[in-house]
N, C-alpha and C positions, 0 to 999 in steps of 0.2 A: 670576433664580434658576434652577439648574439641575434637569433632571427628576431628577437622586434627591438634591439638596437640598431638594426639596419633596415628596420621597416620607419623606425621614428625619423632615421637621418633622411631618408625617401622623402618624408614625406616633410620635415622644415625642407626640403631644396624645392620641392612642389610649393610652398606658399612662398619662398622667397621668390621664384620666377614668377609666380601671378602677383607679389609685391610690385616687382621690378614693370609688371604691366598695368600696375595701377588696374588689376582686374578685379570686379565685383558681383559675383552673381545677384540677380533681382530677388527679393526680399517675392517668394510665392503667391496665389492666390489662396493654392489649396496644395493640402500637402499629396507629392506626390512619393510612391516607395521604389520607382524605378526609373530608368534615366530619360523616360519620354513622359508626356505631359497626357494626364487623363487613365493610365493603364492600371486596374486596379482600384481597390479600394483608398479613401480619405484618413481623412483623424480621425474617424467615426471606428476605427479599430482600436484607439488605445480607450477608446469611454468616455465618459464624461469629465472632461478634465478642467475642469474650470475652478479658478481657486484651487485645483490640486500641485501638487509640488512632482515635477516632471523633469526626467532625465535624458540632456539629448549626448548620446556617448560618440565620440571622435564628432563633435560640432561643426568641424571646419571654420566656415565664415560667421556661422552662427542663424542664416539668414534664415533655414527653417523655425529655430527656436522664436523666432522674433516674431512669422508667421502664427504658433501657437500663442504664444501669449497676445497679441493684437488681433486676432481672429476668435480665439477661443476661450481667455480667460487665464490660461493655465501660465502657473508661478515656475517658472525653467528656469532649470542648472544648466547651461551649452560646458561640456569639457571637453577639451584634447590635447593632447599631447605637448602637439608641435609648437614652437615657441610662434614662426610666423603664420602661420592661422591664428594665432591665438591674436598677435598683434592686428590682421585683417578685420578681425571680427570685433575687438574694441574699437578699434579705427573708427570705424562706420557705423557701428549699434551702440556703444560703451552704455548711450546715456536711455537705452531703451528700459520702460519700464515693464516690468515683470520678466526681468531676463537678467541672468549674473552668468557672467564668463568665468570658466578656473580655466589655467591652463596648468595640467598633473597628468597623471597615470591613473585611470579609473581605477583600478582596482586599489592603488595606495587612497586615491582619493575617500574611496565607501570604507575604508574601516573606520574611519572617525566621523560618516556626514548621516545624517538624522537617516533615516530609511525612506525612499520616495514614491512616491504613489505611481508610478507606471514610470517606464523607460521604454526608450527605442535606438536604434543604430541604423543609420543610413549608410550600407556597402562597409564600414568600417570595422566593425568586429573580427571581421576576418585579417586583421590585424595582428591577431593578438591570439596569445595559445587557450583555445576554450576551455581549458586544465584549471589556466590559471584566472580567465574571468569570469566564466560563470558560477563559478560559488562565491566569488563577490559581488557581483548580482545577486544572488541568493539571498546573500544577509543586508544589501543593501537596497530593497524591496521590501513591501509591506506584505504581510500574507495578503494570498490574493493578487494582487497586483500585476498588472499584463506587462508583459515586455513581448516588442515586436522588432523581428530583426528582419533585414531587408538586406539578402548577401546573394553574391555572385554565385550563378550555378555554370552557366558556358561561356567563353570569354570569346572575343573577337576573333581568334584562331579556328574556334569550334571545340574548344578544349572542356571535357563537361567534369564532372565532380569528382574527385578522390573517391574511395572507396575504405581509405585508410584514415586514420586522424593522423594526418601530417602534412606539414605546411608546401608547398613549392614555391617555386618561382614564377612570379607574375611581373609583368611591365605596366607600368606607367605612364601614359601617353599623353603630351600635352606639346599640342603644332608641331615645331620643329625643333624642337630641343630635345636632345639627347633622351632616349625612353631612361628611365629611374627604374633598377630589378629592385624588387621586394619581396618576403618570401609570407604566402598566405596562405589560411586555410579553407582552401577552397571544397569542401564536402559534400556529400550526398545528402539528399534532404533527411534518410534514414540513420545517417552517421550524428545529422544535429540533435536529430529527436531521441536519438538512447543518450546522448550526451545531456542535452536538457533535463531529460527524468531523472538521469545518473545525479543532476546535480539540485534536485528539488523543485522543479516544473513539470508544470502537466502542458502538453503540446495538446492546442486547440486544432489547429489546421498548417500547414504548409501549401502556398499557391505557386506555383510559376506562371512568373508575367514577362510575354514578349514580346517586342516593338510590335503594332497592329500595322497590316498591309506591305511589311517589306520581308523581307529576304534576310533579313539580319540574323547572324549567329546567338548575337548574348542574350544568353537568360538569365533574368534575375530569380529566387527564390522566399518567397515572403512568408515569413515563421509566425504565426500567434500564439506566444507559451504563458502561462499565468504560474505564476509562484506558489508552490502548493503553500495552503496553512501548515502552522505548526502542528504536531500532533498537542494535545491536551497534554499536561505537565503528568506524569507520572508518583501514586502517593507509596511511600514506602511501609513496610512493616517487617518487626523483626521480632525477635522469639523474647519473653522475658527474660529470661538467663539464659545461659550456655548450656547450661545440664539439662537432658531429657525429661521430661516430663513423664510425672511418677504413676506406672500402668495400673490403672485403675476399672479399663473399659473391654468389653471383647465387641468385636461387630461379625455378624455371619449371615449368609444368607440361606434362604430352603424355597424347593421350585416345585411347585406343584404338577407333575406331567401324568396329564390325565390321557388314558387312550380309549378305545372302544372297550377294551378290558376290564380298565376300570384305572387306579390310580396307581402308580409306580411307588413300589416301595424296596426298600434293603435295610439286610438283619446288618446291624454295628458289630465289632468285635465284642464288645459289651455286652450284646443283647438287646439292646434296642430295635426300634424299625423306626425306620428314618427315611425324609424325601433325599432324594440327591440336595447337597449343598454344603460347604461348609464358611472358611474363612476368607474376610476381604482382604488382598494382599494391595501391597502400596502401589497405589496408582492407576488401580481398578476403577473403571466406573461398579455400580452393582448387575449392570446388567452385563459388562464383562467376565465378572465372577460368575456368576450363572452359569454362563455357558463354559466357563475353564472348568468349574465343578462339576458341572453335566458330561466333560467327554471324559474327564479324568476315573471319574468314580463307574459310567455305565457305558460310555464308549460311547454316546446318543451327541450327535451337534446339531446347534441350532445357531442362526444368527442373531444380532440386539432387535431385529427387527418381529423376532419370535417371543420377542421375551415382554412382557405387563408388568410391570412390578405395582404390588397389592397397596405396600405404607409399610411402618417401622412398628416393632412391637420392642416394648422396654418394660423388662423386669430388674431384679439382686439377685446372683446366687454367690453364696458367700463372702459378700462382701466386694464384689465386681457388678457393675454394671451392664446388663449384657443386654445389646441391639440387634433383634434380629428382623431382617428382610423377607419378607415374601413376594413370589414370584409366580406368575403362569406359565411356563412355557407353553405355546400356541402351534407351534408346528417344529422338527425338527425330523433327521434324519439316521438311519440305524435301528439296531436293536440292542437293546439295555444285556452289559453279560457282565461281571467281576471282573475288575482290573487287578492286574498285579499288583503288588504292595499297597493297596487301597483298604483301610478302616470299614469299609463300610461295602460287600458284595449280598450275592445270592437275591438279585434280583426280580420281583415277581407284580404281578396285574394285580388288582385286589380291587372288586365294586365297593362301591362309598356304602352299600346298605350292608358291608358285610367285612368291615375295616376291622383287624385281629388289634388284641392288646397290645398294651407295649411299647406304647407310641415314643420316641422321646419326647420329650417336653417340650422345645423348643417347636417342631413339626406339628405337636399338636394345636400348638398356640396359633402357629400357620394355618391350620386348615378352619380352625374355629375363627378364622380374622376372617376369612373366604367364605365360608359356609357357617354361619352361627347355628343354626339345624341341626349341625353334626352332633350326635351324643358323647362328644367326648370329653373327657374329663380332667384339666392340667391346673396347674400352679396361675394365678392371674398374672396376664401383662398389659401394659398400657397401649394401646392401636392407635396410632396416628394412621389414616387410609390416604392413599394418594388417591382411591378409586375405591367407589362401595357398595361392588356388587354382591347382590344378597342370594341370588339365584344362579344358577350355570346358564352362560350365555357363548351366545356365537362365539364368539373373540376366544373363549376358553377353551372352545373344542379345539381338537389337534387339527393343523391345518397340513402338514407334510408327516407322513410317516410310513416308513420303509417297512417293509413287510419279510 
């Protein structure tokens, strides 16, 4: 037999014996979440529930549902289980208005019943493997939606909470009749709250409430978890065709590293003189590549936090598209020296009033987006500026540099 086959048969022999005593608990004044009267918060925890559609899970007699809707307004579902609770609670409530008795398995029940604006469990959840109810709660809840669970923390022995998720053995006590074993999950208030996240709720608070002025062992534990919202629907995008798309564009960046010296330059294999910088590899930010470029080519690092980036300059050269990025670098570390297998060494300081020919193009295009002053002389690009400093300013000067 499985553990809540043997927690259900528990619990029809507990309603048949309070059948057989013609016993009926009083229909509340005010709801209580723990087995003494007054300890604790009211219905003032599940909200405002009036006219809303309310879930009371393992109901028993039903007599708290009956209290919500005649006190408060609220349209209640009473479920459980067990066939005699279920008979108890039509018995004596059937013809109550704003109240419907199912007698099912919550969790078979919420895969087909509308979603309910708040639910609760008085001691009974712990019934049941929170594996398997709490994500039907989940979806049987509106976003948003509070659910308040009221479960045992120390039992009349002194017996206080698992550490584990897994059920034990509890008794059942009623006068003189034979205790009833059942096997329940009695948990730590920290085992409920990663369960609850784990299954789509956000844990408001956990109280424990204990009989006031006695000596008594049991603690109860009172949960307020709300149903997280859904996230926002997620919108797709896919590629026009299968095939690559046909290379038409280069993108590169160039960094400006200015020092007391004057401006960082290197001769290309070419011939050229160029800033450190070249191409954006996949998945770069631009201010990533800066600085891959920057240690690659002169050995000099900086972090994104060093780095300005100027705007986009967009020209043709034969027939490509070519974007290039300007950059400040603002502080960094090292001294500039030719890397091994690197295009581009021979490293040297050079003042802005005394900048040699030979600029490459694209560099010059960089310095003239920074400095329009500058006399130099390149092929036109088009400057989108993120920033449009026209002058050398603080923010430009080197702020770290190793000597």
């Amino acid at each position: 037999m499985s553990v809540e086959d043997l927690n259900a048969d528990a619990c029809a022999v507990y309603g048949r014996r309070q059948l057989d005593r013609a016993f009926m608990p009083p229909v509340p004044e005010r709801l209580n979440w723990a087995p003494w009267e007054g300890v604790g918060p009211g219905a003032e925890i599940l909200g405002d529930i009036a006219g809303r559609r309310v879930l009371d899970i393992g109901s028993g007699t039903g007599h708290i549902a009956v209290h919500l809707a005649r006190a408060h307004g609220a349209d209640m579902t009473a479920i459980d289980l067990s066939p005699t609770q279920h008979q108890r609670a039509v018995g004596t409530h059937g013809d109550v208005p704003g109240v419907r008795f199912v007698q099912s398995d919550v969790v078979e029940y919420l895969r087909t019943a509308e979603p309910f604006d708040a639910a609760y469990a008085i001691g009974t959840l712990a019934f049941t493997d929170p594996h398997r109810a709490l994500p039907a709660l989940r979806d049987g809840l509106r976003p948003g939606a509070p659910l308040v669970l009221s479960l045992i923390h120390t039992d009349l022995h002194g017996h206080g909470p698992a550490t584990t998720v897994a059920p034990r053995e509890q008794l059942i006590l009623l006068r003189d009749d034979p205790p009833l074993p059942t096997q329940m999950w009695v948990l730590a208030p920290r085992l409920w709250e990663a369960l609850l996240t784990e299954h789509g709720f956000r844990v408001e608070s956990i109280d424990l409430l204990r009989r006031p002025g006695e000596s008594g062992t049991v603690v109860q534990q009172l949960i307020r978890a709300r149903r997280i919202p859904d996230p926002p629907r997620r919108i797709s995008s896919r590629s026009r065709t299968a095939r690559p798309p046909t290379p038409h564009g280069a993108i590169g960046v160039g960094a400006i590293v200015l020092g007391d010296r004057g401006l960082l330059l290197g001769r290309h294999r070419h011939g050229t003189l160029e800033l450190p910088g070249g191409t954006v590899e996949p998945g770069e930010s631009l201010e990533e590549t800066v600085i891959r470029e920057l240690a690659e080519e002169t050995g000099l690092t900086a972090t994104t936090d060093g780095v300005r980036l100027l705007g986009t300059l967009v020209d043709h050269v034969g027939g490509v598209v070519r974007v290039t990025v300007g950059a400040i670098v603002t502080g960094w570390q090292g001294q500039p020296a030719t890397q091994p297998h690197e295009s581009v060494g021979d490293w040297t300081w050079n003042p802005l009033d005394q900048l040699p020919d030979g600029l490459f193009v694209c560099s010059a295009q960089i310095l003239t987006a920074w400095r329009p002053d500058l006399p130099i002389d390149h092929t036109p690009a088009h400057f989108t500026p993120y920033a449009t400093p026209t002058q050398p300013e603080a923010a430009d000067r080197p702020r770290v540099q190793a000597e």
